[in-house]
N, C-alpha and C positions, 0 to 999 in steps of 0.2 A: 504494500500500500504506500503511497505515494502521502506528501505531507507538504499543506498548500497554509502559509502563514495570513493568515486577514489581519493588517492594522486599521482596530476599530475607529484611532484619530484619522484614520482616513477613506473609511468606508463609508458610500453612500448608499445610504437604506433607510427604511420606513416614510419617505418620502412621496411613495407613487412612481408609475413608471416611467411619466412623461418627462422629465429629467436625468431619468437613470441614464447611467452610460459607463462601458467599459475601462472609461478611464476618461474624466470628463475635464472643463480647459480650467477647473478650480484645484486639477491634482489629486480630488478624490475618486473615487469608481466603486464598481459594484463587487462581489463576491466573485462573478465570474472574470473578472478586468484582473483581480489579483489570481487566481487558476490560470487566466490563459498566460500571464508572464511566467508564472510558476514552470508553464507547460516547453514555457522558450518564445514564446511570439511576443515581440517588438513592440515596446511602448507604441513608437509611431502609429504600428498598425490599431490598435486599440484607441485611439483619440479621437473618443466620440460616435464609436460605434454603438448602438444602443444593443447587441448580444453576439455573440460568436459568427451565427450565420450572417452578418452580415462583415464579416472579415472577408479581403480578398483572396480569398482559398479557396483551395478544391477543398470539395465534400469530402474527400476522400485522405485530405491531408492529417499524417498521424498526429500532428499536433492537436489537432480538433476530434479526436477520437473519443468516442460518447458525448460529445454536445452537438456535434449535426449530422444528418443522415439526408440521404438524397431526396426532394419533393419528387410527385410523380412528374414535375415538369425537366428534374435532374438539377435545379437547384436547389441550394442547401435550404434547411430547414431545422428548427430546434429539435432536438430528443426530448422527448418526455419528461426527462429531468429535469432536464433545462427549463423547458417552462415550466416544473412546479418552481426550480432552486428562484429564478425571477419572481416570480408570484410572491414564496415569501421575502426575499431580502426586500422588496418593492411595498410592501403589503405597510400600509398604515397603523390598521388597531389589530398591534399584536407587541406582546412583552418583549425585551430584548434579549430575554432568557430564553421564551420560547425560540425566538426566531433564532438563535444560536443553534440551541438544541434541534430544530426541526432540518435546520442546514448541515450539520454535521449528518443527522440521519441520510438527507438527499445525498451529499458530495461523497457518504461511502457507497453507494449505488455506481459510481464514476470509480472507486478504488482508489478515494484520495479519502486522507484525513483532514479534516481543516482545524485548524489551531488559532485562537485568538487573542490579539495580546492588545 
C-alpha cells in the first residue's frame, strides 16, 4: 500500500465543488491534487484542473490508474471512487472527522493510505 501525505493547512475541502480544484492558483487543492503528485504528475499539470480526468492523459496512463477509466466515447472518465472521494472532500455539512475517516476508507479502495498532518 502506497502512502499519500494530505496537509490539512493546505487542503481544500468542505467548501462545495464549484471551487474545488486539483491544485488551485491560492496553492491549496483537493485530496486528489495531493494523490496525483504523490503519484509523480507535475504541479503544472494539476493547476486548476477540477479532477484527474481532466488531466492531459491517456486513460490508460499508469499514473492515473484507478481514478479514470475509458467513457464509452474512449474519453477519460472518473472511477467510482473518485466521485465518491470528490463528493466527500467537497461535501459541506459533514465533520472533519468524518470526512477524514470516510476518505481514508475510499483512498484504501485505490491501495493508498492517506495520512494527515
Amino acid at each position: 500500500m502506497t502512502q499519500t501525505i494530505i496537509e490539512r493547512s493546505k487542503w481544500y475541502r468542505g467548501k462545495g465543488g464549484a471551487e474545488s480544484r486539483l491544485l488551485r492558483e491560492d496553492g491549496t487543492m483537493c485530496c486528489l491534487g495531493f494523490d496525483c503528485i504523490r503519484r509523480g504528475i507535475p504541479e503544472g499539470e494539476l493547476f486548476i484542473a477540477p479532477s484527474p480526468k481532466s488531466l492531459l492523459r491517456s486513460v490508460y496512463d499508469p499514473a492515473l490508474e484507478g481514478l479514470v477509466k475509458p467513457a464509452p466515447s474512449g474519453l477519460p472518465m472518473s472511477t467510482d471512487v473518485v466521485v465518491e472521494i470528490i463528493g466527500i472532500n467537497d461535501m459541506t455539512l459533514i465533520s472533519e472527522e468524518t470526512r477524514e475517516a470516510r476518505l481514508k476508507e475510499l483512498f484504501e479502495k485505490l491501495d493508498t493510505e492517506i495520512i494527515f498532518v
